[in-house]
N, C-alpha and C positions, 0 to 999 in steps of 0.2 A: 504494500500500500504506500510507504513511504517514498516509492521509487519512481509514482507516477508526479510528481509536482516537478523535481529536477527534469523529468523525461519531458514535459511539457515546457516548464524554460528553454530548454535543448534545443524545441521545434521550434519553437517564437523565433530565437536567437536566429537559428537558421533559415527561418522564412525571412529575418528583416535581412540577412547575409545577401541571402537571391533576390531582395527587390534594391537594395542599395548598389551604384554604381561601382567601378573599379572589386576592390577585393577579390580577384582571382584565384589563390592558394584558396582562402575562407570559403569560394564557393564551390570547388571542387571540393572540400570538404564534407559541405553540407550539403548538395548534390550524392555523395555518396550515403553520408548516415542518413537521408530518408531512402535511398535506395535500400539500405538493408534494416529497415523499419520496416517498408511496404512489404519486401520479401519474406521479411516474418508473418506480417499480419495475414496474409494471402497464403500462407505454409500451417495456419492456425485453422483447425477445421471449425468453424464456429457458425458457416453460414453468409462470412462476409467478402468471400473469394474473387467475384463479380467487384466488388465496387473497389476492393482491394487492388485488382487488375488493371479496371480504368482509371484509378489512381497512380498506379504504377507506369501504365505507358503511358499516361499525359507526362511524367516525370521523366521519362527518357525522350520523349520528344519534345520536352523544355531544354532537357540537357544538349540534346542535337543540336537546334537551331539559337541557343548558345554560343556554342563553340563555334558552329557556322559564322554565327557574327562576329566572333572575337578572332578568329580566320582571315577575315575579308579587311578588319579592321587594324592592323599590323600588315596588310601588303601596302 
């Protein structure tokens, strides 16, 4: 029980990480730890597989066209 209040700082953190500019290392970071959030959550037989999933791939096709941009933007 104790564990779900830092877990949720964690995600804040990391949500305001992906909407603030620059921070590059930070957001490959936290691009990852909700990767292996979702992965769990979606690995949890509970029922919630489906939304778990389209959570998961809206989160790599955030990551994509990311990198896409930060790609184009260094040529």
């Amino acid at each position: 029980m104790y564990i779900i209040y830092p877990y949720v700082v964690l995600k804040l953190l990391g949500l305001i990480v992906l909407w603030l500019p620059g921070l590059k290392t930070m957001k490959e970071w936290a691009y990852s730890g909700f990767f292996f959030a979702f992965v769990l959550t979606f690995l949890i037989r509970d029922g919630g597989q489906i939304t778990a999933a389209i959570v998961l791939i809206s989160l790599l096709l955030s990551y994509l066209f990311y990198r896409k941009i930060n790609s184009t933007k260094t040529l």
